[in-house]
N, C-alpha and C positions, 0 to 999 in steps of 0.2 A: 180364164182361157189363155189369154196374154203369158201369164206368167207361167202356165205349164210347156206352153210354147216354148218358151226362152230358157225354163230349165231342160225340155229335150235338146235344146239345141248346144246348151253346155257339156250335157249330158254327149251328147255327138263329140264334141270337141276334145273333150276331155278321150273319148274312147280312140280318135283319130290321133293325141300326142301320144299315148299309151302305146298303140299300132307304131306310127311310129320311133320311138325308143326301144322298144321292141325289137324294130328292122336294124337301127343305128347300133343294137347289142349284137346283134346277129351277123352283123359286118365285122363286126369290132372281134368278134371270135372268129370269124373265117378270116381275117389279117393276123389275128395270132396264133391261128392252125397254119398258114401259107410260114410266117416266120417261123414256126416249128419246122415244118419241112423245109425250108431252105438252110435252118441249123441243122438238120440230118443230113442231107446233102452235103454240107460242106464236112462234115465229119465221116463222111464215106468216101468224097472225094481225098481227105488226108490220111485216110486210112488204106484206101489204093494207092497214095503215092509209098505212105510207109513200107507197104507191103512190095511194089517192085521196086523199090531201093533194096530191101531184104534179099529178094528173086534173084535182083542183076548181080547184087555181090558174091552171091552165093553158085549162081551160075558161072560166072567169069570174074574169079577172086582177084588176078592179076591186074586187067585194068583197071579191077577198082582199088588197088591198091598204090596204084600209078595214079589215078586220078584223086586218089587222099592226097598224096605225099604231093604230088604236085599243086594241089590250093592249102597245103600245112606249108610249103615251104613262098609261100606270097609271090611267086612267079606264074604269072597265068600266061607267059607269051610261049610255052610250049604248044605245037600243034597237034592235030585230034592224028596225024597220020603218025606221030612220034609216041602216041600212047598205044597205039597199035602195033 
């Protein structure tokens, strides 16, 4: 009787690490779903900056073409009302 006792009780033990590793797996893949989405994220975030760097030059060619030549030419002490 003792020792069916003590194998149920393994028996629990055993079923309670299994529950747990289980949960510890189950964490372990919702941290590498959140790291997924936070690598999509930052890949849509560079992909709007790509996209209005395209807009803005394409909108107003000229100051962007003033503000190329002026950080190609290593002079940044030009002011924002001079590119204007």
């Amino acid at each position: 009787m003792l020792a069916l006792l003590l194998l149920l009780l393994l028996l629990l033990l055993l079923l309670l690490l299994l529950l747990l590793l289980l949960l510890l797996l189950l964490l372990l893949l919702l941290l590498l779903l959140l790291l997924l989405l936070l690598l999509l994220l930052l890949l849509l975030l560079l992909l709007l900056l790509l996209a209005g760097r395209a807009i803005g030059s394409a909108l107003f060619p000229a100051a962007s073409s003033r503000l190329l030549r002026l950080f190609r030419s290593g002079r940044p002490s030009g002011s924002v009302a001079q590119l204007c």
